[in-house]
N, C-alpha and C positions, 0 to 999 in steps of 0.2 A: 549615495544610496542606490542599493540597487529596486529598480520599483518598474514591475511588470516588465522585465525587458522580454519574458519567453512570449511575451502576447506579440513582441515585433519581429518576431521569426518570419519567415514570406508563407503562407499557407499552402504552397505546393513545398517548401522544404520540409525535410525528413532527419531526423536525427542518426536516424542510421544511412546515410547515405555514404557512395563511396570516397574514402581519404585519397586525396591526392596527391598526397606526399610518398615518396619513394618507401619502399617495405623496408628495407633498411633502419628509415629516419623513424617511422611509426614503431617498429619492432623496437626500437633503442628507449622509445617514449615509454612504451609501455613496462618493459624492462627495468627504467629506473623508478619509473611509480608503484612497483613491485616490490624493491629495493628500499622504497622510502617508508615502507609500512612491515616491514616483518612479523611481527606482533600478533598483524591484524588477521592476517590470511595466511596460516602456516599449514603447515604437514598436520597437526592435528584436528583443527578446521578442513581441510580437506580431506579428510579418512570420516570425519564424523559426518561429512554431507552428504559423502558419497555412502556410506552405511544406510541415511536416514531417508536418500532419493532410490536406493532399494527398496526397502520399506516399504517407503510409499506408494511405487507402484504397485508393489503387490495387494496393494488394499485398493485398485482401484476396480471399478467395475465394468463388464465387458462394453455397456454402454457408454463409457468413457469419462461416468463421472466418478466423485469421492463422493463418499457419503458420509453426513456429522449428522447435530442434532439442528434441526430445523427447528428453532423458537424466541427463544425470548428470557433478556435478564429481570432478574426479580429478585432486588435483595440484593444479598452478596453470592446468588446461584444461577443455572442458565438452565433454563428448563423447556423442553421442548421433546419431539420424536426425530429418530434415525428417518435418515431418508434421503436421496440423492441431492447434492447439496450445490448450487450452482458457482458461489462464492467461496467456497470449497474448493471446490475444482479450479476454479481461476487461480485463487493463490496456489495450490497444489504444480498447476502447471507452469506459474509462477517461476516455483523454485527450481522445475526439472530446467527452464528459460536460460534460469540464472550461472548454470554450471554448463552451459553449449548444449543444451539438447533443444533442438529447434526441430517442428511439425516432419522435416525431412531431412536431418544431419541428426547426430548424436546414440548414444547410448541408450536414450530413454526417446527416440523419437516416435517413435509409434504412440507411445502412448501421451504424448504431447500433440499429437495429431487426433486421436480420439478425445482427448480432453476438449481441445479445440470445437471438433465435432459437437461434441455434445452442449457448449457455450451457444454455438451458433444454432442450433435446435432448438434453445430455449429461448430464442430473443420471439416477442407473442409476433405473430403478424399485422394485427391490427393495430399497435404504436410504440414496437419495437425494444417494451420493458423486456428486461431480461430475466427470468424466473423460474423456479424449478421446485415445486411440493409448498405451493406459500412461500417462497425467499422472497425479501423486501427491499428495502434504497439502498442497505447497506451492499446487499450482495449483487444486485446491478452496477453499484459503482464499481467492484473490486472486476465484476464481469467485463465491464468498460475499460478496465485499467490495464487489463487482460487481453480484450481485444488489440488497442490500441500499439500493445508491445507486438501483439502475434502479426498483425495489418503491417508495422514497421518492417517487420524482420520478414517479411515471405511475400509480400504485396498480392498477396490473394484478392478478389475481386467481392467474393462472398462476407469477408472478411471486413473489406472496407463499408460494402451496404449495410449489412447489421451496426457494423460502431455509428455510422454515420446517423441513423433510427435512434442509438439508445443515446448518441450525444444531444438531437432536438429533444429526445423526451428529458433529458435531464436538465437544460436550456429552459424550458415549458415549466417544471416543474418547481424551481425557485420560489419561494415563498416571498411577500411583499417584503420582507425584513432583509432578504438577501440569503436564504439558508435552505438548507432542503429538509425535510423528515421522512417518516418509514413506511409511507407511501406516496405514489409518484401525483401529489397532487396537491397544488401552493397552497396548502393549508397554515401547515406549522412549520417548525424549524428545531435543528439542535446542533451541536457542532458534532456531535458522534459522526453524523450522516453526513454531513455537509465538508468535514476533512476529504474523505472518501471522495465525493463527489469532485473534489477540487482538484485532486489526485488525478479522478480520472479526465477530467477537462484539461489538466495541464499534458499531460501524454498525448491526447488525443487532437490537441492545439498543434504537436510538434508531428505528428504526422499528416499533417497538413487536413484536418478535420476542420471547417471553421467553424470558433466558437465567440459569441462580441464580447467586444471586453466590457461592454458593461452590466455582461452579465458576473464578470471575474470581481471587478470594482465594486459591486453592490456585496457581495459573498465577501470582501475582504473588510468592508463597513459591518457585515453582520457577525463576523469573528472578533473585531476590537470591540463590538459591544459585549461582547462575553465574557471578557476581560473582566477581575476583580485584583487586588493587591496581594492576593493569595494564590492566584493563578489563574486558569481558564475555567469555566463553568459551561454547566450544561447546554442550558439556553439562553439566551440576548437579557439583557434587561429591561429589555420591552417586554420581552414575555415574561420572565422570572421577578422582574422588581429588582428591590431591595436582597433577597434570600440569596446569598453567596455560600450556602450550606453541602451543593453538589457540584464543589471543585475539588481532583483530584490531580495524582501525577499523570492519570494517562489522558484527561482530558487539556492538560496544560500542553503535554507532548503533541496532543491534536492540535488545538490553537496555534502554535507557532508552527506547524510543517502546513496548515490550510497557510497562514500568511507567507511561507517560505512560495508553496505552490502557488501561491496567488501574481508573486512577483514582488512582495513584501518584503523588506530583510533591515529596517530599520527601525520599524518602531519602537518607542522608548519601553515596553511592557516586556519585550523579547527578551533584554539581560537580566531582568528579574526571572522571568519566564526558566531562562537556558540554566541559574544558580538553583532552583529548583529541581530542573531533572535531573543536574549532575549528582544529585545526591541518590545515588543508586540504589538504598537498603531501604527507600520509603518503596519502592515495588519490588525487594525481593523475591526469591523462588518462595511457590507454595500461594502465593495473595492473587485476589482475584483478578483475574483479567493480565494476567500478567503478558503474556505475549502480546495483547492488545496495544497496552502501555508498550513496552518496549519496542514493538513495531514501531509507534511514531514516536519512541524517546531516542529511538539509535538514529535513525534517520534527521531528525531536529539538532544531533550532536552532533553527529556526522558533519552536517552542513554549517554550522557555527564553526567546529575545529577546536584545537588550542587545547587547554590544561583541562576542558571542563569535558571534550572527548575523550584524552586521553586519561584520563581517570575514570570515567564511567565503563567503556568500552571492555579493557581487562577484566574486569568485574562479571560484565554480563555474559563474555564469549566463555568463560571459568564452568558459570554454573549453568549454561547451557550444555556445554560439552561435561560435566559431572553428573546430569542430570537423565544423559543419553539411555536409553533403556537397552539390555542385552539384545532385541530384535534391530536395534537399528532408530525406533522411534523415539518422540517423545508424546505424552499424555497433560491435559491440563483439564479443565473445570469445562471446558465445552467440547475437547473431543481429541482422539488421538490422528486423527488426521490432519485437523486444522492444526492442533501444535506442533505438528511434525513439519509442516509448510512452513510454519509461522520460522520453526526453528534453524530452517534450511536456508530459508533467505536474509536471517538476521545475521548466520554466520555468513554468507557470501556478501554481505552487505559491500564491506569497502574495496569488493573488487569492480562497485560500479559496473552492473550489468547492465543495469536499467538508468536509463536519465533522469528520472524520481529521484537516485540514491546516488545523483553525482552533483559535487560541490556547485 
């Protein structure tokens, strides 16, 4: 079993630290992991990313962020106002990450440099939440998850004090159950929020951020309590009871990538868990939340592997790239920016940009 090994990393190592292997030997490695995947990462995934990280920027704003709808699901809809969106911007920046555009190299580096900007503006001063028009736990973690990649790759000094702020306030903010919820204060819990969060604590672990593990061990005790026969659910059954009524595919998706993040990769609920997401047509193009779900269903598949990847994957990279819109982007139920993020990074997914999205 594999169980919390990323918590025994040394806390001054870094995931992107320099390979000491000859360029040769690394360049043949990466070449054949290249080689082992054709499928996955082809010429049409790379025309449609590099389309949709056009796009993108040009919707960005001078201030350097994106802007969505800043609010809240209700139902089967997300209702809220336009407004500069800081969880947004993180994934947005995200994806420009994902394809070599880094704060000072790349194609799109300026404006991964303002993005940046603007992240690090928004963390408050007085206990380091990160927040922009009302954004909540979710878009702090995603902010987090954000920093954490940008602090790796550039080793900025500004960079590492804000993650370091918003990783105590997410530390602090754990709820008695083990969980976090949508404001930074151990009230409640859900697993929406608390995936995110574990997300961002695992990244932020590998760039030498210290985080205790018992704060990772209590969050991977409040995820199997969410646990039902049907899949993952909302909240714990501490808090929910008996009501297994608000389990879905993309909360099942959540559940197993918080345990994947956690250090977690055997419990017995995962194979039920993983036969669930492979069924691709229960989240569909057009159902709500769909890049949500698929966020952490490609990521969950990814990392399992085998027949239940390789059957989901085709599927989703199809109607993502079917679904491209003539400018470049893509639109969903919360916004055309965040699904354009959403969609950039699921197709660069198995080029393993990021250590989140590597086996």
């Amino acid at each position: 079993m594999k169980r919390a090994l990323w918590l025994l990393i040394p806390a001054a190592a870094t995931v992107w630290a320099q390979d000491t292997q000859p360029e040769n030997t690394r360049r043949g490695r990466i070449d054949a992991k290249a080689r082992s995947r054709p499928t996955y990462y082809d010429q049409m995934s790379q025309e449609a990313i590099k389309r949709g990280l056009t796009a993108l920027v040009k919707m960005q704003r001078e201030s350097g962020a994106w802007t969505c709808k800043v609010g809240y699901k209700l139902n089967e809809g997300y209702h809220g106002e336009d407004g500069e969106h800081v969880g947004v911007t993180a994934l947005s920046c995200m994806a420009l990450m994902a394809s070599g555009n880094l704060p000072d190299r790349g194609e799109h580096s300026k404006a991964v440099a303002k993005g940046l900007d603007f992240v690090l503006r928004s963390s408050r001063p007085e206990d380091g939440y990160i927040t922009s028009n009302g954004t909540r736990m979710y878009e702090h973690a995603f902010a987090t998850l954000f920093l954490s990649h940008a602090y790796g790759m550039t080793q900025r000094d500004d960079a590492r004090q804000k993650l370091k702020r918003a990783v105590t306030l997410l530390v602090q903010a754990q709820n008695p159950e083990g969980g976090w919820r949508y404001q930074p204060q151990p009230v409640d819990a859900d697993l929406s929020v608390t995936v995110s969060t574990l997300q961002a604590l695992r990244a932020a672990r590998a760039v030498g951020i210290a985080v205790p593990v018992t704060t990772i061990e209590r969050a991977a005790k409040y995820v199997n309590d969410c646990w039902t026969p049907y899949g993952y659910k909302y909240q714990s059954s501490a808090t929910y009871m008996n009501n297994d009524t608000r389990v879905s595919y993309a909360l099942t998706a959540a559940g197993v990538v918080s345990l994947h993040s956690s250090g977690h990769y055997g419990e017995k609920q995962l194979q039920p868990a993983i036969r669930r997401l492979a069924n691709y047509g229960e989240l569909a193009w057009g159902r709500y939340h769909y890049f949500y779900g698929h966020y952490y269903g490609c990521q969950a598949l990814y990392v399992h592997g085998g027949e239940a990847w390789e059957g989901y994957y085709p599927l989703l990279k199809a109607e993502i790239l079917r679904n491209q819109r003539l400018d470049g982007s893509w639109v969903d139920d919360v916004g055309v920016t965040y699904a354009t993020a959403m969609a950039c990074l699921l197709l660069a997914l198995p080029t393993e940009a990021f250590p989140i999205f590597q086996k």
